[in-house]
N, C-alpha and C positions, 0 to 999 in steps of 0.2 A: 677460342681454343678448339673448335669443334674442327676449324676451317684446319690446323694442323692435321689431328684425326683423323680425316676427309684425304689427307694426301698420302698416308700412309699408305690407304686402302688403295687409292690410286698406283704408288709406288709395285707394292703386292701386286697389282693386276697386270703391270710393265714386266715385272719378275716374270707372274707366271703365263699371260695369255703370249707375249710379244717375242718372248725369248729373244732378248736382247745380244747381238750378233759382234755389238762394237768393243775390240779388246780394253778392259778392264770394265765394261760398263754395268755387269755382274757386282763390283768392289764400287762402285759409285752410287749403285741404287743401294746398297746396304749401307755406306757410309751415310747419305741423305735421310735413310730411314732412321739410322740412328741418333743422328743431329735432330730430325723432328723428335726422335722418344727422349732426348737430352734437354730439347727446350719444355716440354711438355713436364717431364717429372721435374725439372732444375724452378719451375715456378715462372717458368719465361716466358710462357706463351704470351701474355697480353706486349711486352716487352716487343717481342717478334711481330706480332701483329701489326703493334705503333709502328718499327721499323718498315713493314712490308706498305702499310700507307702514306710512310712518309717516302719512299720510295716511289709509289704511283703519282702523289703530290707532289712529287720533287719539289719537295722541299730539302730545307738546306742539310748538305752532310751531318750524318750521327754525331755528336759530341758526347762525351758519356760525362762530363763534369768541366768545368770553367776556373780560372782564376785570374788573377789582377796580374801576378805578377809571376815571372819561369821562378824566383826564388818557394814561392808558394805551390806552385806545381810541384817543383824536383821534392819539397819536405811531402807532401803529399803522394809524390812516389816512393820515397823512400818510408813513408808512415804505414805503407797496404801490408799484410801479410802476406797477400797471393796477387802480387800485380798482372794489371792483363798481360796478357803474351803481346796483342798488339789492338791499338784502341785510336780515335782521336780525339782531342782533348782543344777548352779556346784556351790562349794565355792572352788576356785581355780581347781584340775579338779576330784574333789568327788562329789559326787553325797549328797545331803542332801533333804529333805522332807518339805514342807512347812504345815503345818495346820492349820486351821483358825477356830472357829465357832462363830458364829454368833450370838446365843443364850447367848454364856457364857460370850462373849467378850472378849476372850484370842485368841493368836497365838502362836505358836510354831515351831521351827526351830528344826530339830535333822536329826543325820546321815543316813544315808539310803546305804545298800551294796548291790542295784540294780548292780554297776559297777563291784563289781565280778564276780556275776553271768554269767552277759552280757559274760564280757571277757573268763571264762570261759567256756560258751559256745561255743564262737568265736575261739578257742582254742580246741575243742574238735569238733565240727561240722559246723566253718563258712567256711566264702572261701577260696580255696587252696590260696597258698602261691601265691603273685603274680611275684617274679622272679626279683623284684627292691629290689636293693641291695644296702644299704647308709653305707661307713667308720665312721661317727657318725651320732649323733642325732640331731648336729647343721644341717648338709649333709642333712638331713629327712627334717627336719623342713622347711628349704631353700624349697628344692621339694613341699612338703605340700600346701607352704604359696604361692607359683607362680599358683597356678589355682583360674581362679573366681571363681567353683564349683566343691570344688576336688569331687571325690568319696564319700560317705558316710561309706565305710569302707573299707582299703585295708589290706591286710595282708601284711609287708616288712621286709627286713632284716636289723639292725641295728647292724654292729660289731658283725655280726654273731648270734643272739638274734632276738629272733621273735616280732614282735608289729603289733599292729593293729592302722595306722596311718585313726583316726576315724574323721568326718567332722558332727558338731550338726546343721544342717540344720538352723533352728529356732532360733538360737540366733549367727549365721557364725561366729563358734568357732571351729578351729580347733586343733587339738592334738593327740599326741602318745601316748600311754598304752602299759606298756610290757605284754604279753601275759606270761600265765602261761602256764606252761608246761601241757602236755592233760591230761588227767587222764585214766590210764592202765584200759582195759575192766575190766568187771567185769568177775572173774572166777566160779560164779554161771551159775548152768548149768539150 
């Protein structure tokens, strides 16, 4: 929490040494300031924190809750008082989108292919392969499920097939994803 604090001060010293010349950039440092004194009093900081290292770790996209099935989702959106405005959510281990507004009075659940990207990514520029090697996928899972705090993402071998055995911090959900194959440079010069 300190490291929020810290930026405040920071923001403050943008305000007043740098006098910020970019139109609306006045309405931006005060919105950011407010968003840090909003996580700060709201109880979030450590919340933010997680997020900001799970961000340097790229590790896999926020989820803020899981379920088996969209019928357990949608009761589960329909069960919140104050649903997020907008969130991601797994419904078994895809990624879906939650949206809320407040105004209109509707929510909305629909798919969201953050989880290709990710993988894709992971797959073209995450961590080298890590050299753990599993006969299946039950073999993986076993390994996976015996740490308190696996990794947040490892690269292994399943049956000769690459995956990224991924850990969702925030909801201690863990899972394998087969990695797609990388995608050949580009031959534009």
């Amino acid at each position: 929490m300190t490291k929020l604090f810290d930026q405040i001060g920071v923001l403050g010293r943008i305000w007043l040494d740098d006098a910020p010349t970019t139109p609306g950039s006045e309405e931006a440092i005060r919105i950011a300031s407010d968003a840090i004194r909003f996580i700060q009093t709201s109880g979030q900081g450590s919340d933010f924190e997680d997020y900001v290292q799970s961000i340097d770790a790229n590790a896999p996209p926020l989820a803020i809750a899981r379920f088996d099935t969209r019928a357990e989702a949608e009761a589960w959106l329909k069960a919140q008082k104050r649903p997020p405005d907008s969130a991601r959510i797994l419904i078994g281990d895809q990624y879906f989108i939650v949206l809320h507004s407040r105004a209109r009075g509707w929510s909305h659940l629909g798919p969201l292919d953050s989880l290709e990207y990710y993988l894709a990514e992971m797959a073209n520029d995450g961590p080298k392969p890590s050299g753990l090697s599993f006969a299946s996928k039950a073999e993986a899972e076993t390994w996976l499920h015996q740490h308190p705090t696996p990794p947040q993402q490892v690269i292994i071998d399943i049956a000769g097939a690459p995956y990224l055995a991924a850990y969702h911090h925030r909801i201690d959900y863990r899972v394998l994803y087969p990695l797609p194959p990388p995608t050949p440079p580009s031959q534009e010069a």
